[in-house]
C-alpha positions in Angstrom: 0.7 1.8 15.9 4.7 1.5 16.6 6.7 1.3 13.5 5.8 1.8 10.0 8.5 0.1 7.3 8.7 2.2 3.9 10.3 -0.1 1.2 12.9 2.7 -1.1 14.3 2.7 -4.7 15.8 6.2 -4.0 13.3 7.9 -6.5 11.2 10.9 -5.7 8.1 8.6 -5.7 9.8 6.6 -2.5 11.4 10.0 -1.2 6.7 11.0 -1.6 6.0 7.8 0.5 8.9 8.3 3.1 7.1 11.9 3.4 3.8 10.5 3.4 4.9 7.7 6.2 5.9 10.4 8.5 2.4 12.7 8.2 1.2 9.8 8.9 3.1 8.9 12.4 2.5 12.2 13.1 -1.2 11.4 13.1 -1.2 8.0 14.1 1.6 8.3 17.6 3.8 5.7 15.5 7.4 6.3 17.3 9.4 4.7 14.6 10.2 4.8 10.6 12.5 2.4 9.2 13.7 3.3 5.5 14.0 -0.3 3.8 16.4 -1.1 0.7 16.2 -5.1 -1.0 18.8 -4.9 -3.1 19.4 -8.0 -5.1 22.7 -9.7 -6.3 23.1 -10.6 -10.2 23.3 -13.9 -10.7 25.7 -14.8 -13.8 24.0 -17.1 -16.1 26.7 -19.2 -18.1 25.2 -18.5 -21.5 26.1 -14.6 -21.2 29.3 -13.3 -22.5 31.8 -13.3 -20.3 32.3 -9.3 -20.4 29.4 -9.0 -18.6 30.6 -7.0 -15.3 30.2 -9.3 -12.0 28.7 -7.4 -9.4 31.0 -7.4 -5.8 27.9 -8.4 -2.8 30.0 -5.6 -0.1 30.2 -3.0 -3.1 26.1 -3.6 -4.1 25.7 -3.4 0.2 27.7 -0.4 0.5 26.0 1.6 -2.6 22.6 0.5 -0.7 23.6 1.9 2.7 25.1 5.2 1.0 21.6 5.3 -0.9 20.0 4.9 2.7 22.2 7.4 4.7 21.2 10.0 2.4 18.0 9.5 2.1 18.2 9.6 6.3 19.9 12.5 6.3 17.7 14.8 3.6 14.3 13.6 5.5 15.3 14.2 8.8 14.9 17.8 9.1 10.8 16.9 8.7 10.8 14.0 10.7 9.1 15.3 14.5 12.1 14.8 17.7 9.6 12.2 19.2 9.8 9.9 15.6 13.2 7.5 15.3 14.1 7.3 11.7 16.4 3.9 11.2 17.7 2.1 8.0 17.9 -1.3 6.6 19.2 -3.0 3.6 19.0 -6.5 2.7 19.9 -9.1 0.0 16.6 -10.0 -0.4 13.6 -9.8 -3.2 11.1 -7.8 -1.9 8.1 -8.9 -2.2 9.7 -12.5 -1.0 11.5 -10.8 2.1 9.2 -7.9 3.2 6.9 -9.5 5.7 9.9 -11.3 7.5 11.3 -7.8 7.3 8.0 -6.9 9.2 8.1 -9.3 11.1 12.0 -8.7 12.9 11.2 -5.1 12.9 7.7 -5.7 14.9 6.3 -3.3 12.0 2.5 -2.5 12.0 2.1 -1.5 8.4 4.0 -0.6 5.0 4.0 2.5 2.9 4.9 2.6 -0.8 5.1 5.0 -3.2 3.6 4.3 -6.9 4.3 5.9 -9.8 2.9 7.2 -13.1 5.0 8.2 -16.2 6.8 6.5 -18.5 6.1 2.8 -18.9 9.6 2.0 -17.8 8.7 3.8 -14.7 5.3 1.7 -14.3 7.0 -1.4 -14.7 9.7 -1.1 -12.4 8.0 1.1 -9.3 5.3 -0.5 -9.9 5.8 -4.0 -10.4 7.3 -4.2 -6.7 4.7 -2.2 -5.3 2.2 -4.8 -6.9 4.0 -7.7 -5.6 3.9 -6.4 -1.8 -0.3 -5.7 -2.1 -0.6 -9.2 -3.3 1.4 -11.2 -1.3 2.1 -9.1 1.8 -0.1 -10.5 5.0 0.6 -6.9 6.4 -1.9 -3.7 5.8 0.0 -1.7 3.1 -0.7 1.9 2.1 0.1 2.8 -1.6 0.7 6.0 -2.0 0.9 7.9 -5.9 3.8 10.2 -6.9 1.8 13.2 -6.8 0.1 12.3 -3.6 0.9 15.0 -0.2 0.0 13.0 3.4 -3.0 14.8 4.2 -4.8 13.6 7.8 -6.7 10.3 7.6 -10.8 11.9 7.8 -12.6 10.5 5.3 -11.5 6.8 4.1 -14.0 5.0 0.9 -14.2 1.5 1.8 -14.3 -0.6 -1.2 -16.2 -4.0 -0.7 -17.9 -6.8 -2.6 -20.1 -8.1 -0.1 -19.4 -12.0 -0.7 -17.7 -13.6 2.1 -17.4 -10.6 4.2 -17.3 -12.1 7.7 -14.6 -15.1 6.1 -12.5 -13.3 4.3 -12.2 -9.6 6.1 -9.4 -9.6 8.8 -11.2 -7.9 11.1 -9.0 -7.3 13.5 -6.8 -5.4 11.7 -9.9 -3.1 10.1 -10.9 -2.2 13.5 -7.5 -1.3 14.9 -6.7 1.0 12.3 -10.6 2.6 11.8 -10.2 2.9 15.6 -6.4 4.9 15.0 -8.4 7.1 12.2 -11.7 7.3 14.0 -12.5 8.6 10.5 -16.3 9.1 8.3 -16.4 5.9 6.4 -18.1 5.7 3.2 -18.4 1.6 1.9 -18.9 1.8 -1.8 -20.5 -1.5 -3.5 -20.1 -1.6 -7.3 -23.0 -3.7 -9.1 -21.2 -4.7 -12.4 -23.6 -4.6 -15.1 -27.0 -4.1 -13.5 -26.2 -7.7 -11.9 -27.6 -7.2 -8.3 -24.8 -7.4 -5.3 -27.3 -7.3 -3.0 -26.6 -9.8 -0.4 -29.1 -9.6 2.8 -26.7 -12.3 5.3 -23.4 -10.7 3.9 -24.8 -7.3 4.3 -25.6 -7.8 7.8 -22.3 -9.4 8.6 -20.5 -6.2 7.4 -22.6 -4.1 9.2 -22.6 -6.0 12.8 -18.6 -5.3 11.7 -19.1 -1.8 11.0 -21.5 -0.3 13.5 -19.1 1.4 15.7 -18.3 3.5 12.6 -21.8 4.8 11.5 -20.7 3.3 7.7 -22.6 5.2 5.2 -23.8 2.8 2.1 -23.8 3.5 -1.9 -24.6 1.1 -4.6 -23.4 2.1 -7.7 -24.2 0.4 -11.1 -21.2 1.0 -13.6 -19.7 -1.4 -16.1 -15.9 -0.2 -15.3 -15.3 -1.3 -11.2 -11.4 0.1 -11.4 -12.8 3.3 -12.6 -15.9 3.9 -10.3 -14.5 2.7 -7.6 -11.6 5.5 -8.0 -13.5 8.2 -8.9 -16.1 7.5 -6.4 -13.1 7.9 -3.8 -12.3 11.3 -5.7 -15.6 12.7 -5.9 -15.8 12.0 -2.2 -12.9 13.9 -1.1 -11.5 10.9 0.8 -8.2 11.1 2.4 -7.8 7.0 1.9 -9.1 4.1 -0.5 -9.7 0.5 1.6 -9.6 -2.5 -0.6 -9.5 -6.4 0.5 -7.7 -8.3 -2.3 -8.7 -11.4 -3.1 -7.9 -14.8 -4.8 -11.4 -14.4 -6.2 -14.4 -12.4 -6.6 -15.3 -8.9 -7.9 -12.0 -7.6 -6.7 -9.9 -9.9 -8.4 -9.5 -7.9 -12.0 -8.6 -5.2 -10.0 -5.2 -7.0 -8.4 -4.0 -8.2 -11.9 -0.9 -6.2 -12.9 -2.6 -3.9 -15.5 -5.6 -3.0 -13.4 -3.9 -2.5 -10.4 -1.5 0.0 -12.2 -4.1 1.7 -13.0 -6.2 2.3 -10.2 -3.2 3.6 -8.6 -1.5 5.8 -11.6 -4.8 7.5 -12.1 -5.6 8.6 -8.9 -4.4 10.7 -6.1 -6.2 8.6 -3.5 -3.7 6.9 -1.3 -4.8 3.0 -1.1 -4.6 1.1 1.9 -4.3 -2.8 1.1 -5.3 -5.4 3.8 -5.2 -8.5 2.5 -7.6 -11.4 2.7 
């Protein structure tokens, strides 16, 4: 791992992920942080009154890079001599722009903060934050306000056993379990008493799996969002793997609500790779 891109609004929850991002370069040998801003211009729409303030495109850049220079400048003292801390702002949407981001930056992975709070709060961190898990093709780690980088040990892998070998991107599972080297616990949640048990898709996560000595639980609870959480909790784990997907038993989860709430209510950082 190279270069690890941390998305910012300037609050203390992206200030928590900036901090988290470089624990976790610290760990992983990546050389480079670069501090992300997507700003977006106002649009006027003719129906509005016409006091409505316009908003200058070099004033809205400039505020950005100030925002970025100071974050640079307060997180520097923490950041090790060996780790290059750049900056970047864009007129871009975010969730629209991050993966090209990516991409030109020849990132390996993103780190966001999430926040709890007010609703106000939940809406706007975490509406973005959302929006990259979903549609981001890179691994993203998520992590909550109140969340300190801890070294990746113990990770609680997440997994509904349908489609395993199809829809897991195994390639960028096994580069970073092979970075964390870390116990792995896969969790399976069996909604309902309805059985998950499938003996071909077990196998294929397993053949996946076997360099890491997984260890298996099946867990029969009527709330998946909930157990899976405090699963992860009652573990002790340092990271929460989940695979979004289109369909399945994950896909409540990844709507807006549920995914807010897995991630407001725990202090489990939550590493995304997507489908």
């Amino acid at each position: 791992m190279k270069t690890i891109i941390v998305p910012t609004d300037f609050s203390e929850t992206a200030y928590n992920a900036a901090r988290y991002a470089i624990g976790l370069a610290g760990q992983t040998g990546a050389t480079r942080i670069v501090l992300y801003h997507a700003y977006e211009l106002i649009v006027p729409i003719p129906d509005l009154p016409t006091a409505v303030p316009m908003v200058n495109m070099d004033d809205l850049r400039a505020s950005s890079m100030e925002g970025l220079r100071n974050m640079q400048s307060q997180l520097k003292q923490s950041v090790p001599a060996n780790i290059t801390l750049d900056i970047r702002a864009d007129n871009h949407l975010l969730a629209a722009s991050i993966d090209q981001v990516c991409r030109e930056e020849l990132a390996d992975i993103i780190v966001m903060g999430i926040t709890g709070g007010s609703q106000l709060e939940e809406i706007l961190v975490g509406s973005n934050t959302v929006d990259v898990v979903k549609t981001s093709a890179y691994p993203v780690i998520v992590v909550p306000t109140h969340s300190g980088f801890t070294p990746v040990r113990k990770v609680v892998f997440a997994c509904d056993l349908r489609k395993v070998a199809k829809t897991t991107r195994k390639d960028v599972l096994t580069r970073l379990l092979d970075i964390f080297q870390p116990e792995l616990h896969v969790v399976n949640i069996q909604k309902e008493g309805r059985e998950n048990f499938h003996p071909e898709e077990n196998q294929a996560l397993d053949n996946m799996l076997h360099n890491y000595n997984p260890q298996y639980h099946f867990l029969d609870r009527p709330n998946v969002p909930d157990a899976v959480t405090s699963f992860a909790q009652e573990q002790k784990a340092d990271l929460l793997l989940i695979i979004p997907k289109r369909h399945g038993l994950f896909d409540s989860i990844f709507k807006r609500s549920n995914t807010s709430r897995i991630a407001f209510h725990t202090n489990v950082p939550l590493l995304s790779i997507h489908e």
